[in-house]
TORKEKOL-221730 format. One record per residue (C-alpha): residue number from 1; residue in one letter; x, y, z. Coordinates in Angstrom, 2 decimals, always signed. Layout:
residues N
@k->NUM r->A X->X Y->Y Z->Z
...
This chain:
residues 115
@k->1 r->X X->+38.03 Y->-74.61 Z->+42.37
@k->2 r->X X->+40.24 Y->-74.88 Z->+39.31
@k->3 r->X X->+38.05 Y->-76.64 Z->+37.43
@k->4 r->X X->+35.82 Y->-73.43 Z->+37.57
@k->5 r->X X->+38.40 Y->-71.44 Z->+37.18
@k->6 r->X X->+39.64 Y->-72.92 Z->+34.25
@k->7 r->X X->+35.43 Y->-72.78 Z->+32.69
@k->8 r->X X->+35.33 Y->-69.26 Z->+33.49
@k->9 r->X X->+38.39 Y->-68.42 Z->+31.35
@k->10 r->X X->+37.24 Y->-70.43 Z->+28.76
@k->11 r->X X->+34.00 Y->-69.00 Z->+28.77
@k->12 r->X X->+35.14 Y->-65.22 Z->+28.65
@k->13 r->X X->+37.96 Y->-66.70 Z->+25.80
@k->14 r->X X->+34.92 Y->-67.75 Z->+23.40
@k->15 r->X X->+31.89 Y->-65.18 Z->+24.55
@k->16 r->X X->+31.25 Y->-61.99 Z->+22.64
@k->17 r->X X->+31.21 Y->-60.08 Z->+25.55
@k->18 r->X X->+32.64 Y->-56.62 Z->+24.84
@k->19 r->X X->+36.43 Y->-56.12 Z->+26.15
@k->20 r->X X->+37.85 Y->-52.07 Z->+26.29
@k->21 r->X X->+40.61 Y->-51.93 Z->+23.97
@k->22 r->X X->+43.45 Y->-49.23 Z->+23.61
@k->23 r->X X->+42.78 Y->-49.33 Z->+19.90
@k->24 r->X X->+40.25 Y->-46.98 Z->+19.86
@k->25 r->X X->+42.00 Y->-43.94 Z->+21.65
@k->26 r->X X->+44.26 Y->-43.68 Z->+18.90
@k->27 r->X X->+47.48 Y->-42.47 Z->+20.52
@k->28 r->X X->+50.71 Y->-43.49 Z->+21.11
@k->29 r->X X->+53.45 Y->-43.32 Z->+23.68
@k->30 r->X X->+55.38 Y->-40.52 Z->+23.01
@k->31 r->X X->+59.06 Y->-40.43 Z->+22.89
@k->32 r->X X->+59.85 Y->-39.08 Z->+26.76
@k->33 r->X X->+57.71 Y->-41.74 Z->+28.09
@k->34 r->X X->+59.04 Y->-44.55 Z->+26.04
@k->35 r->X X->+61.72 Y->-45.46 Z->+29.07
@k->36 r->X X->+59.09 Y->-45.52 Z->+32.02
@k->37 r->X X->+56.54 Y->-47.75 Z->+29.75
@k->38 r->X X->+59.63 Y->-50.44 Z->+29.06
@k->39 r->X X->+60.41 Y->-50.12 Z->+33.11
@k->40 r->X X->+57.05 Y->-50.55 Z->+34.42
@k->41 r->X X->+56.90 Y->-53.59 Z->+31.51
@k->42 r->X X->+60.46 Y->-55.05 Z->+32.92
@k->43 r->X X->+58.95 Y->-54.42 Z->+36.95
@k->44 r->X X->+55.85 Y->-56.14 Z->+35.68
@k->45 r->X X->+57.69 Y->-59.47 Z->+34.58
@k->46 r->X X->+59.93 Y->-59.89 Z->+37.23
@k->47 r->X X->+57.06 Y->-58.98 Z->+39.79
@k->48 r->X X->+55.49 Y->-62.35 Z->+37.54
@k->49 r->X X->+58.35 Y->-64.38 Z->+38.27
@k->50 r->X X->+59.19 Y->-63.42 Z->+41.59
@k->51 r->X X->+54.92 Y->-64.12 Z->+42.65
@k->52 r->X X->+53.41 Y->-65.78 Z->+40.18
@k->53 r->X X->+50.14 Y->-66.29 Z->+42.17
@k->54 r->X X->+49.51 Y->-62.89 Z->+43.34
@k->55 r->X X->+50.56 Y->-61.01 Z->+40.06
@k->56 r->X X->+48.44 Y->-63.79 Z->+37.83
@k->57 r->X X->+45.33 Y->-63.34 Z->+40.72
@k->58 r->X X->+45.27 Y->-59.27 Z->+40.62
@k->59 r->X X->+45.43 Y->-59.25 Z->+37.14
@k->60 r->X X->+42.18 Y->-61.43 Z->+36.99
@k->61 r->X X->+40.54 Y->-59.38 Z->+39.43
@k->62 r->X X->+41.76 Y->-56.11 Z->+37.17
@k->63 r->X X->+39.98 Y->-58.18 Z->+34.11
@k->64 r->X X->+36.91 Y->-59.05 Z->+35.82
@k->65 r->X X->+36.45 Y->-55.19 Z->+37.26
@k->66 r->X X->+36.84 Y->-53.77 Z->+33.42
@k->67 r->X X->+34.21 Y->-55.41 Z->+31.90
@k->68 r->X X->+31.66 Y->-53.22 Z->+32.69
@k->69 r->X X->+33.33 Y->-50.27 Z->+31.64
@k->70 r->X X->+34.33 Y->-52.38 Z->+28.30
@k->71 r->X X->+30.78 Y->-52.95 Z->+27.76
@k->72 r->X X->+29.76 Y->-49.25 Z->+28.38
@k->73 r->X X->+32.65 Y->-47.96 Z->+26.04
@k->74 r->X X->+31.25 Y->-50.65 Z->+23.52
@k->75 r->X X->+27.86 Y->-49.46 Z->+23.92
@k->76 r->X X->+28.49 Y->-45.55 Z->+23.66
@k->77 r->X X->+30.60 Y->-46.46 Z->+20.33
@k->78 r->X X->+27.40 Y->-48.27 Z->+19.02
@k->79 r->X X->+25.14 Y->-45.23 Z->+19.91
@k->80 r->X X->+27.67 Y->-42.88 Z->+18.55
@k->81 r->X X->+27.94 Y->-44.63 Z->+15.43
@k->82 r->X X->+24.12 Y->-45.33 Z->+14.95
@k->83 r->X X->+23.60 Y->-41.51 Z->+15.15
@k->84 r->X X->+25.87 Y->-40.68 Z->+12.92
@k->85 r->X X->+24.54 Y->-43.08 Z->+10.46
@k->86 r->X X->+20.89 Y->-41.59 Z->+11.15
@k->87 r->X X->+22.60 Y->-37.84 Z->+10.67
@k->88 r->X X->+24.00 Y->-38.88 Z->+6.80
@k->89 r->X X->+20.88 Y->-40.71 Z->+5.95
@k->90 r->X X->+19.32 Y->-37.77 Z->+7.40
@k->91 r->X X->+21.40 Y->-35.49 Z->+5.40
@k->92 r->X X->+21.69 Y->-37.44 Z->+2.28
@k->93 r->X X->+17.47 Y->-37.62 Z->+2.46
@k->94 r->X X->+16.75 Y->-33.57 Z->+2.62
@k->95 r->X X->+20.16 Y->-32.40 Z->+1.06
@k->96 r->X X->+20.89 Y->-31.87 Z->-2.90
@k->97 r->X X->+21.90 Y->-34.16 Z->-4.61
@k->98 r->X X->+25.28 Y->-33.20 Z->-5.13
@k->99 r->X X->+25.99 Y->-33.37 Z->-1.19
@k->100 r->X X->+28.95 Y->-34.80 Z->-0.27
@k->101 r->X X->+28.77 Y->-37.84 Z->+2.37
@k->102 r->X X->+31.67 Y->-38.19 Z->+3.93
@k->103 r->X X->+32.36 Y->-41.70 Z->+4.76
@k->104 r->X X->+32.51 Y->-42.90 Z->+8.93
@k->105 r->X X->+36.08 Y->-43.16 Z->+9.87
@k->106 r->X X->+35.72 Y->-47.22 Z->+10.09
@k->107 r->X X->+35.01 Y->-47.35 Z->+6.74
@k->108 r->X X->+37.99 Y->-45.47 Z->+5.63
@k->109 r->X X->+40.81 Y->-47.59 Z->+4.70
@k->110 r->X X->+43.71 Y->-47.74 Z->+7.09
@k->111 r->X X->+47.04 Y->-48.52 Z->+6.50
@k->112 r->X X->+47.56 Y->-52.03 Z->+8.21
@k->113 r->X X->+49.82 Y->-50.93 Z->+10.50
@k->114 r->X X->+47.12 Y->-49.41 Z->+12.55
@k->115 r->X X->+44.44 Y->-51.97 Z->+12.32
């Protein structure tokens, strides 16, 4: 059982399968809930020490339950970004000239603190 186990990790730690990531929403914690983030992160590691087995097993169960909606979100972004390619090339095809095409937000450069 471990040595499938230890396959499937190494599978999903090598495939491109899609994972949802926090990135994209942008936001961040803000200041009144900085003190109930770091508790719920100091209940999460002693809940790790104190059982190892169950913490480490819900977690994988958690993991294997959001890849569908990672896959979705990846998806919609795809769509999302293909029509709004097809809408400047659209735009850029009928429109004068002098039309300015504003470029998609991941082409923008970001400071490399938020990448």
């Amino acid at each position: 059982m471990t040595f499938l186990y230890t396959l499937a990790v190494a599978f999903l730690m090598v495939s491109r399968l899609p994972v949802y990531s926090g990135k994209r929403l942008g936001t961040r914690v803000s200041p009144e809930m900085v003190l109930p983030v770091l508790v719920l992160i100091v209940v999460f590691f002693a809940l790790l020490l104190s059982y190892p087995w169950e913490v480490l097993s819900t977690g994988t169960v958690l993991f294997l339950a959001s890849l569908p909606f990672g896959w979705f979100s990846y998806h919609a972004y795809q769509r999302k970004a293909a029509e709004a390619a097809g809408e400047g090339a659209h735009a850029a095809a009928t429109g004068p000239a002098s039309a300015e095409i504003r470029p998609e937000p991941s082409d923008v450069e970001r400071p490399a603190r938020l990448n």
